[in-house]
C-alpha positions as CSV (number, residue, x, y, z in Angstrom):
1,X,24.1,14.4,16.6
2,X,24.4,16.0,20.0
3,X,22.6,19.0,21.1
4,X,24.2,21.0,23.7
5,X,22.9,23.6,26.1
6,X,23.0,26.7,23.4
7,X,21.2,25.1,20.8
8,X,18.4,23.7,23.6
9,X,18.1,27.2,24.4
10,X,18.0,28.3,20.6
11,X,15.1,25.6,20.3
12,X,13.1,26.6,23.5
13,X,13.2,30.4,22.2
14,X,11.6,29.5,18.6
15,X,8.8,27.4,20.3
16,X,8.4,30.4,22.7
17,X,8.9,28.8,25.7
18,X,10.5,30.4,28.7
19,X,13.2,28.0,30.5
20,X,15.4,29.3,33.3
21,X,19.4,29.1,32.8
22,X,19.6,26.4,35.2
23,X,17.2,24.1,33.4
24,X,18.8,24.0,30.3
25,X,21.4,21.2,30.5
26,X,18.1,18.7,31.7
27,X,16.3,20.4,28.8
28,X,19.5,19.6,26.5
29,X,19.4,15.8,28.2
30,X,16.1,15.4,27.0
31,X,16.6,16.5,23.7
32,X,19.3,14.0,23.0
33,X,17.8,11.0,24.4
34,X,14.7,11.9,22.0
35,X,17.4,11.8,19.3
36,X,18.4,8.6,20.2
37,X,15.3,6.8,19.9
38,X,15.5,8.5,16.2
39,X,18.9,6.6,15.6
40,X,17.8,3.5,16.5
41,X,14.4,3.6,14.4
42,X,16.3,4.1,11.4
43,X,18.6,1.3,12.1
44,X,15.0,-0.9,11.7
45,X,15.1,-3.0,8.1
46,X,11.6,-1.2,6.3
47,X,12.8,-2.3,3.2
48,X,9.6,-3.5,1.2
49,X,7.0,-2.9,4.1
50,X,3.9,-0.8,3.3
51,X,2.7,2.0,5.2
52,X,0.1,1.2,7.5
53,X,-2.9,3.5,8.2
54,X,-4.8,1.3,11.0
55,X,-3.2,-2.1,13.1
56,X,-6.4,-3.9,11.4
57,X,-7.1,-4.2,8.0
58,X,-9.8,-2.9,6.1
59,X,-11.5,-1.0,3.2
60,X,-13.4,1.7,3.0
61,X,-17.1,1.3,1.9
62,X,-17.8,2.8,-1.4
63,X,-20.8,3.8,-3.3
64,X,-21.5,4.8,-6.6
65,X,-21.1,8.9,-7.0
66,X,-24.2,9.9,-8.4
67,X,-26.2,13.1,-8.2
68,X,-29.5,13.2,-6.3
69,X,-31.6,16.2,-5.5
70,X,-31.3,14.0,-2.0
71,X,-34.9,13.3,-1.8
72,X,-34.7,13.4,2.4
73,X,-36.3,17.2,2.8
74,X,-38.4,15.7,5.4
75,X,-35.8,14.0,7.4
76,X,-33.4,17.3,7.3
77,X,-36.6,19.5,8.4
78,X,-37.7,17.4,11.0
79,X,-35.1,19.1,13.4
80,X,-35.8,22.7,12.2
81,X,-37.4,24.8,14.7
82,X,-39.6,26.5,12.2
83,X,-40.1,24.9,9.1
84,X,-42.6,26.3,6.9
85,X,-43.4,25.7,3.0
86,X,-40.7,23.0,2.8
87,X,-37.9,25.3,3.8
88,X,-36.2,26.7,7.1
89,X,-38.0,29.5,8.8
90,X,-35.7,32.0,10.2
91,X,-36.6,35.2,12.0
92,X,-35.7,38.4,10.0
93,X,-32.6,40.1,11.1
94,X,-32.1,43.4,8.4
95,X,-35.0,45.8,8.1
């Protein structure tokens, strides 16, 4: 697939950005080489390789889903400004 200076401009239009007339054909260049590094990854054999979500290996921790009441009120009100009768103490806004 080639993309000429029309369609560059058809492209650069939809992804709202402005290029001048004379840019286009460098614009077009660049478009097509892009292309061509498509070609040639799907000319790579992928046949029976799995999809890869890191370059190293691992597994995610896991835990058993239970429900807690979280039993950590302490540790989540120790960085409240105003904490007062085990709950966060916010100045009143409606009168």
């Amino acid at each position: 697939m080639s993309i000429d200076t029309a369609t560059a401009a058809k492209v650069a239009k939809l992804a709202r950005i402005r290029v001048e007339e004379d840019e286009l054909p460098a614009l077009a260049q660049e478009f097509n080489t892009i292309l061509g590094f498509i070609e040639q990854l799907n000319e790579v054999d992928v046949e029976g390789i799995e999809p890869m979500v890191s370059v190293t290996p691992m597994r995610l921790k896991r835990r058993d889903d239970v429900v807690t009441d979280g039993n950590q009120q302490d540790k989540v009100l120790a960085n409240a400004p105003d904490a007062r009768e085990g709950f966060f103490a916010v100045p009143k806004v409606v009168e």
